[in-house]
C-alpha positions as a Markdown table, in Angstrom:
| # | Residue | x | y | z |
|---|---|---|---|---|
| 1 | Unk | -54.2 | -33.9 | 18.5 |
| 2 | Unk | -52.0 | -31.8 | 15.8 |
| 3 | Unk | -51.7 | -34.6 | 13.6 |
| 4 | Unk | -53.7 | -33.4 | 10.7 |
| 5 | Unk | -51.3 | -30.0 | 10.7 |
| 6 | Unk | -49.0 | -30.3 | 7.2 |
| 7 | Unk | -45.6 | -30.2 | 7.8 |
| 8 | Unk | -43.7 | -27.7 | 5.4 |
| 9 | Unk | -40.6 | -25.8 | 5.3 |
| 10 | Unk | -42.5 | -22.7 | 7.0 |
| 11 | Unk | -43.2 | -24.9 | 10.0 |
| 12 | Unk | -40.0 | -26.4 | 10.4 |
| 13 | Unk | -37.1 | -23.7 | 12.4 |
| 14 | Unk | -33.9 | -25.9 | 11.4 |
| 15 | Unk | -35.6 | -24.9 | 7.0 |
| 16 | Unk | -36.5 | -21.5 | 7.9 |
| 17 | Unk | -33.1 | -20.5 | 9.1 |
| 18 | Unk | -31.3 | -22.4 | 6.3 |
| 19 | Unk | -33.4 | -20.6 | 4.2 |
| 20 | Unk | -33.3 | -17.2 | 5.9 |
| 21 | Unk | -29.2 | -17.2 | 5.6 |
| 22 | Unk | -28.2 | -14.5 | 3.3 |
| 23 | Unk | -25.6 | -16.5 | 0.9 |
| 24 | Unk | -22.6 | -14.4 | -0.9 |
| 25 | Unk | -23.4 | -12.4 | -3.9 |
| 26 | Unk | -22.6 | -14.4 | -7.4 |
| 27 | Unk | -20.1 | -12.6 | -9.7 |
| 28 | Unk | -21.9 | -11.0 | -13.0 |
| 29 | Unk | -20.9 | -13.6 | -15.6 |
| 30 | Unk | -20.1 | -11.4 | -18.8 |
| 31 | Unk | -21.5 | -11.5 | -22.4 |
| 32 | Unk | -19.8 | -9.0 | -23.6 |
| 33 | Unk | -16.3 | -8.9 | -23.8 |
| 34 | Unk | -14.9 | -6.1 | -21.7 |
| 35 | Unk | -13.0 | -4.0 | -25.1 |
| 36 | Unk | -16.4 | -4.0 | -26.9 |
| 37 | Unk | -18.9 | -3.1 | -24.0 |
| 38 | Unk | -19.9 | 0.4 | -24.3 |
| 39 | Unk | -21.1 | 0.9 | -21.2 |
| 40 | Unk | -17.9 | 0.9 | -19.8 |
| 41 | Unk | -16.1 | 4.2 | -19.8 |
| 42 | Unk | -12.6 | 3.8 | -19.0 |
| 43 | Unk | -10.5 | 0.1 | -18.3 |
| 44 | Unk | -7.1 | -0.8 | -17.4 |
| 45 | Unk | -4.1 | -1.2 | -19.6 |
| 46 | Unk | -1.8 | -2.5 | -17.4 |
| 47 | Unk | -1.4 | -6.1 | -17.8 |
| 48 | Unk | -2.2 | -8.6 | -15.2 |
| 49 | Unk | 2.0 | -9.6 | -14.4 |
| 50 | Unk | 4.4 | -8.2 | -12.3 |
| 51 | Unk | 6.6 | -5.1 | -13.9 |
| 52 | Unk | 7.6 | -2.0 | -12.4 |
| 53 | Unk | 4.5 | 0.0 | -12.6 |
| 54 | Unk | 3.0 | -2.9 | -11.4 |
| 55 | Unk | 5.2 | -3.6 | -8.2 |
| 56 | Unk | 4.3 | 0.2 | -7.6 |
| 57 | Unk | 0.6 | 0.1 | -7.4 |
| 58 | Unk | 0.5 | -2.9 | -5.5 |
| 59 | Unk | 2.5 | -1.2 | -2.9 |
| 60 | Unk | 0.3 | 1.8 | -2.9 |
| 61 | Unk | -2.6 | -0.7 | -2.1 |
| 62 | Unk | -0.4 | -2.6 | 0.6 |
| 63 | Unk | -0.2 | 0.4 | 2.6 |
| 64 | Unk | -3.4 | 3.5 | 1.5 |
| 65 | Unk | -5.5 | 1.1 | -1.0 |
| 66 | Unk | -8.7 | -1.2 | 0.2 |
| 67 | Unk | -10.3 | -4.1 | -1.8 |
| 68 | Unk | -13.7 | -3.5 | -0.9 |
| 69 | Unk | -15.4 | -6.8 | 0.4 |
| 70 | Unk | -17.9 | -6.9 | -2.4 |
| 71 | Unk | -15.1 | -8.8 | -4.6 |
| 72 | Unk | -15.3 | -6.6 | -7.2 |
| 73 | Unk | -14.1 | -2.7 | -5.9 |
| 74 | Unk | -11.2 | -1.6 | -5.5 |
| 75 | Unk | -9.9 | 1.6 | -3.6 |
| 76 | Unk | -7.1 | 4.4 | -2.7 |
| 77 | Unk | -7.5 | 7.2 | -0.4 |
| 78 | Unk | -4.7 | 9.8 | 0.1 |
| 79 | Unk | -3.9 | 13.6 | 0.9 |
| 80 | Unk | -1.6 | 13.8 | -2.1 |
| 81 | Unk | -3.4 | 14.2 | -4.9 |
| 82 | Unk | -0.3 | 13.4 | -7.1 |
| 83 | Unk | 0.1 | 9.9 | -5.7 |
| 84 | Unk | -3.7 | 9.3 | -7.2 |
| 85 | Unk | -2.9 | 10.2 | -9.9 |
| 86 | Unk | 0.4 | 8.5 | -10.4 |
| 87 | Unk | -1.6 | 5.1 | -9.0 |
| 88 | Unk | -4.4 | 5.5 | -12.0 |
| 89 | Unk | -1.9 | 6.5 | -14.5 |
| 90 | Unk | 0.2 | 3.2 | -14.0 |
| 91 | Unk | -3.1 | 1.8 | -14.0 |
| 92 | Unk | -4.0 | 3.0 | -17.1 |
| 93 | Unk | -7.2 | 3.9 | -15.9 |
| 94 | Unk | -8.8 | 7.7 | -16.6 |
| 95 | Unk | -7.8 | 10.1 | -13.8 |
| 96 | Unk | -11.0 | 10.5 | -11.9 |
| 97 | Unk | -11.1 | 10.4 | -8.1 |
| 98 | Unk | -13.7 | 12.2 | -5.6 |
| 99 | Unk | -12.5 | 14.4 | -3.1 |
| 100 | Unk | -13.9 | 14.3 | 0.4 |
| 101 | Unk | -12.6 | 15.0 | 4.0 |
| 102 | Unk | -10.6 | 12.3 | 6.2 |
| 103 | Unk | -12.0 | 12.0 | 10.3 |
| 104 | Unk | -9.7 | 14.4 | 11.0 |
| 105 | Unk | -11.1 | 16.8 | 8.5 |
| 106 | Unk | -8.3 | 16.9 | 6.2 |
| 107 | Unk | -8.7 | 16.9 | 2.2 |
| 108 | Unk | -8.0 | 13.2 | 0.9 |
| 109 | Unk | -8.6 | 11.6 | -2.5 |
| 110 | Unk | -10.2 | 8.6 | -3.4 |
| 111 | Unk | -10.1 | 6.9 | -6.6 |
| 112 | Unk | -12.5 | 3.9 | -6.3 |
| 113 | Unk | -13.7 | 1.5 | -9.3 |
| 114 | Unk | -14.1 | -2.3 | -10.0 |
| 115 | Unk | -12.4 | -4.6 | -11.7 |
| 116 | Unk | -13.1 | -8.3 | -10.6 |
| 117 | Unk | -9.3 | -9.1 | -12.6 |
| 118 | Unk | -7.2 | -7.0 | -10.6 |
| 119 | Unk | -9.5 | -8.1 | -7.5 |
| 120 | Unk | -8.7 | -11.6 | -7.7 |
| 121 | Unk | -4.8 | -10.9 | -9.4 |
| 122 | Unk | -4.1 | -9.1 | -5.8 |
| 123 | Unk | -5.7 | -11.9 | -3.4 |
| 124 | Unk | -3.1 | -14.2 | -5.2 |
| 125 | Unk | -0.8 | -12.2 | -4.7 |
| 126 | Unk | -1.3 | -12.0 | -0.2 |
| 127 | Unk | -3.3 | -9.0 | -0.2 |
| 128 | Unk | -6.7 | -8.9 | 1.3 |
| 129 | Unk | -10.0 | -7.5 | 2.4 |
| 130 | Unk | -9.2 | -5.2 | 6.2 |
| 131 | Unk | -5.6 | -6.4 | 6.0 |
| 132 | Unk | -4.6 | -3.6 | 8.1 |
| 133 | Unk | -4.1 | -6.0 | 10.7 |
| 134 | Unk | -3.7 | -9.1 | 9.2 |
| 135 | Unk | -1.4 | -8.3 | 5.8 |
| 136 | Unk | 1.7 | -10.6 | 5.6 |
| 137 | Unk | 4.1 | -11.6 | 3.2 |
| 138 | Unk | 3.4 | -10.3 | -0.6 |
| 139 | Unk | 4.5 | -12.9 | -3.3 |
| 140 | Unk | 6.7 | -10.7 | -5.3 |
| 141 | Unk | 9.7 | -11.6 | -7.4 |
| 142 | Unk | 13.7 | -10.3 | -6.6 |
| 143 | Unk | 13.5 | -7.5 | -9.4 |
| 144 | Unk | 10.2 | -5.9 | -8.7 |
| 145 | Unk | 11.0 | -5.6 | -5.0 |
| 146 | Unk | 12.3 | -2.3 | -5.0 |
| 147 | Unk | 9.6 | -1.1 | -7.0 |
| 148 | Unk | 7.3 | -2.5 | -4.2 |
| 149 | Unk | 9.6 | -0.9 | -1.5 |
| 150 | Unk | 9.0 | 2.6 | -3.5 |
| 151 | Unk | 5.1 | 2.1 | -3.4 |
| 152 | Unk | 5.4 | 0.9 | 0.7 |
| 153 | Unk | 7.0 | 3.9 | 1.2 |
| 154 | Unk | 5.4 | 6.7 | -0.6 |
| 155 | Unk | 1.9 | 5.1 | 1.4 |
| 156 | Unk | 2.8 | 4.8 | 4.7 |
| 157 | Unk | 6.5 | 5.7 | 4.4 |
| 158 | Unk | 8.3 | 8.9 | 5.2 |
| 159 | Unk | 11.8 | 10.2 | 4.4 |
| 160 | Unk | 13.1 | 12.3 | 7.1 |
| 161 | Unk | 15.7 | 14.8 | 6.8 |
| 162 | Unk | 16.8 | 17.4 | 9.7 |
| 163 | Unk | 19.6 | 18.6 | 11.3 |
| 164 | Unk | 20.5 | 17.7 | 14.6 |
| 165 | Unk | 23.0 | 19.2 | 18.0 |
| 166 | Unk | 24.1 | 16.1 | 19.3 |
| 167 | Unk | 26.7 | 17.7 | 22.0 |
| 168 | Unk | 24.7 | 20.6 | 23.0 |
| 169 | Unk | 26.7 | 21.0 | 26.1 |
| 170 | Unk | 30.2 | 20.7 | 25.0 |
| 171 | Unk | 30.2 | 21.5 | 21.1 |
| 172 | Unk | 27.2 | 24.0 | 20.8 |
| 173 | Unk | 27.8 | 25.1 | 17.3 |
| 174 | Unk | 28.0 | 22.0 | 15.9 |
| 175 | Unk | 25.3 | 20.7 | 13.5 |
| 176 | Unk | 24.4 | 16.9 | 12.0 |
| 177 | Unk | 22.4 | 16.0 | 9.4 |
| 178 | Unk | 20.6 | 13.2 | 10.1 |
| 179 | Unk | 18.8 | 11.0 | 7.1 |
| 180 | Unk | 15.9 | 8.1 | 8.7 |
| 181 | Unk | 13.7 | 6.4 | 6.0 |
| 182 | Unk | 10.8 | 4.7 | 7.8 |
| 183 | Unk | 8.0 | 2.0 | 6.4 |
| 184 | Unk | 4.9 | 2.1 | 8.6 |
| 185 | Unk | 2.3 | -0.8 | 9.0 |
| 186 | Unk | -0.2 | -2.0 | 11.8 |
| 187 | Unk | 1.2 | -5.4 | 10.9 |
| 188 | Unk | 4.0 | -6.8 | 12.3 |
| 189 | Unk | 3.9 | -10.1 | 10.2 |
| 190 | Unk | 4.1 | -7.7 | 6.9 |
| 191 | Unk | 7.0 | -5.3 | 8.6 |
| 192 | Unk | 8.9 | -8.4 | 9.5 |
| 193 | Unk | 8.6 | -9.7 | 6.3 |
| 194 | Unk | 9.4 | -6.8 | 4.6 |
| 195 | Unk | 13.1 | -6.2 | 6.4 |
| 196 | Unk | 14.1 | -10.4 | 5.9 |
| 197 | Unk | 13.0 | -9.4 | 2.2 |
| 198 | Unk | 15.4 | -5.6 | 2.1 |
| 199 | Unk | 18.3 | -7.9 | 4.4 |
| 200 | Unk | 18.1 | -11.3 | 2.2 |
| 201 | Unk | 18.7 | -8.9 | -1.4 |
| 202 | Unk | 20.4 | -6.0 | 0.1 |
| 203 | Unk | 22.3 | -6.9 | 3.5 |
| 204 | Unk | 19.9 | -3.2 | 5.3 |
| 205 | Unk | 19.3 | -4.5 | 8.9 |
| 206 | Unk | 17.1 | -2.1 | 9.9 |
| 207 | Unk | 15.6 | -1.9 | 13.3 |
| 208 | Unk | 11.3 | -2.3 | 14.2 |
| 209 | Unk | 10.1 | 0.0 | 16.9 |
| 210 | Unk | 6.6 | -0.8 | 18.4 |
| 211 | Unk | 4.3 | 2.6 | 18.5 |
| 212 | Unk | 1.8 | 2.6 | 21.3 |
| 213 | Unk | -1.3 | 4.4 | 20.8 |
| 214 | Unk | -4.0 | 4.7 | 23.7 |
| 215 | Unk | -7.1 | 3.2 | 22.6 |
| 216 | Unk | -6.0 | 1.8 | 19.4 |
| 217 | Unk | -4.1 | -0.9 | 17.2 |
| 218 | Unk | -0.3 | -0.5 | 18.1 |
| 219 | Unk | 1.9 | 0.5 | 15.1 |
| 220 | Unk | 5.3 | -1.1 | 13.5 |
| 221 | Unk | 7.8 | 1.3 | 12.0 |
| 222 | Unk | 10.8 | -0.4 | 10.5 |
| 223 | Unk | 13.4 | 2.2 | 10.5 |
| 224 | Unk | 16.9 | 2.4 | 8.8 |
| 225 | Unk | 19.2 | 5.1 | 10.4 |
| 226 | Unk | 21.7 | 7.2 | 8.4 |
| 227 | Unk | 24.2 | 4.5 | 6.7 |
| 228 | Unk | 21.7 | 1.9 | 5.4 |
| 229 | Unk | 19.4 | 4.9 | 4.2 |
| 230 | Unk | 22.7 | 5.5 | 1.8 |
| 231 | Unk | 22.1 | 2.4 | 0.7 |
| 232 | Unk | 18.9 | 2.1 | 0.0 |
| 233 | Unk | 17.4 | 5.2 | -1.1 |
| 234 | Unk | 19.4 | 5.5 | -4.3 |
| 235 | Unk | 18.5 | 1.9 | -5.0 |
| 236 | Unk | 14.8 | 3.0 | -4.7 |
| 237 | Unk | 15.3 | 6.1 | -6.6 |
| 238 | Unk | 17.8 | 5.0 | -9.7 |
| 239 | Unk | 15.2 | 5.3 | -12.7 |
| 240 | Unk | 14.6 | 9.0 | -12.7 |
| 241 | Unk | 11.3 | 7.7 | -14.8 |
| 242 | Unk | 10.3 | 5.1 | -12.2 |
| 243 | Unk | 6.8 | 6.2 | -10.8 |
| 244 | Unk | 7.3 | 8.0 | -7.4 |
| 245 | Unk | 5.9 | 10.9 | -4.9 |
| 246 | Unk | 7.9 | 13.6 | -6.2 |
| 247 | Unk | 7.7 | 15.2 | -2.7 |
| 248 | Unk | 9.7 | 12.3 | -1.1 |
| 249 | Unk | 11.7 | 11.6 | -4.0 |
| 250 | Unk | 13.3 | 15.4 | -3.5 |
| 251 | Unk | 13.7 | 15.3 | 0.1 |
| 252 | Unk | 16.5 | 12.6 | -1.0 |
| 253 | Unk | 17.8 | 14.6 | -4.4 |
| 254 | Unk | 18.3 | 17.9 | -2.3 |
| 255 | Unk | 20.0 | 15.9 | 0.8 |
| 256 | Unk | 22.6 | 14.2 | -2.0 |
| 257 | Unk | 23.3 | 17.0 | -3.3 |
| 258 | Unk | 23.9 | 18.6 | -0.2 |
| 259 | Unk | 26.5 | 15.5 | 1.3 |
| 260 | Unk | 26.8 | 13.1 | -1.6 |
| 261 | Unk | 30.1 | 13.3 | -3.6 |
| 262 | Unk | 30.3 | 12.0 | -7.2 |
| 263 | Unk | 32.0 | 8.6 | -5.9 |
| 264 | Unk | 29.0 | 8.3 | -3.5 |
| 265 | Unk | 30.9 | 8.8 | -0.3 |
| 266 | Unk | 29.7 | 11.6 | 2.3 |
């Protein structure tokens, strides 16, 4: 009874859907190379290879950075203005950044821009789009790993100095010093990996503590107490030019110069 009805692609469910399906957005294929466009206000320097500055920023974007899902964007948000600025400057991208207010209604700075190179330089290297949850080993050589630790740290790191009254009851005047340095992730694949990595180069043991939150992810602080922080912390903070938070970086200068003799002993 239907049989003089045409059949088309309209008529036909299985073609519409196929043809409904939104398909992933195509890269821009350039014509222009990227020195000679003038539309473009500002590029990186920093070469596409691991170096120091390099090592830095991609542990600033391990722990505070995003690459947006879009393939193309990438971006930091912080409180500390200076670490932006530090992150564009090994970049050596213009320092411009928006400032804006975190859920919490804190000031925080966000430096956002594309560049598809660096986009696909850091998927090689194991970081991801949302890989809060999911971020894992990062394929970085021996000598740059410090220089990743410093950028780990000064993101979701803390340095934590303060003095302590361990025998309250019987010794009430005396005092300790204690000296914690902590790496934070929501990952426990990356903060695993991370203290085999400090260990296999650097003997630090370390110890993970699980954070339980109500209501959200659980968090994973690896945590090295007073001996291994020693250790490590003047390792991290040997180049006095070496990009860094200068607000962590002191908490360690004024607690040396406080305990730390000139043959490193306390």
């Amino acid at each position: 009874m239907i049989s003089w009805l045409h059949t088309t692609p309209e008529l036909c469910v299985d073609a519409f859907v196929q043809r409904a399906s939104k398909k992933r957005a195509k890269r821009y294929a350039r014509h222009i190379p990227l020195v000679e466009d003038k539309r473009v206000r500002g590029y990186r320097t920093l070469a596409l290879e691991w170096s120091q500055s390099m090592a830095y920023v991609v542990g600033l974007l391990a722990t505070d950075g995003c690459l947006s899902s879009d393939r193309r964007h990438i971006i930091l948000t912080s409180r500390d203005r200076e670490l932006v600025e530090t992150f564009l400057t090994c970049l050596g991208r213009p320092i411009r950044y928006t400032v804006g207010r975190t859920r919490r209604g804190k000031r925080a700075y966000y430096a956002q821009f594309s560049d598809v190179a660096l986009y696909d330089w850091l998927l090689a290297r194991g970081l991801t789009p949302r890989k809060s949850l999911t971020l894992g080993a990062i394929d970085v050589p021996d000598e740059y790993l410090l220089a990743l630790a410093r950028g780990l740290l000064d993101g979701d790191g803390s340095v934590c100095v303060f003095r302590d009254k361990p025998t309250r009851a019987k010794y009430p005047d005396y005092e300790y010093e204690r000296l914690w340095v902590f790496f934070l992730s929501a990952s426990r694949t990356h903060i695993d990996w991370l203290r085999r990595r400090l260990n296999e180069s650097f003997g630090l043991q370390g110890y993970v503590e699980r954070i339980v939150r109500k209501k959200r992810h659980d968090l994973f602080r690896l945590k090295y107490g007073k001996r291994e922080s020693l250790v490590l912390l003047p390792l991290l903070y040997s180049d006095q030019g070496a990009p860094c938070l200068e607000r962590k970086r002191s908490k360690w200068i004024d607690y040396a110069s406080r305990n730390v003799c000139a043959e490193g002993g306390i």
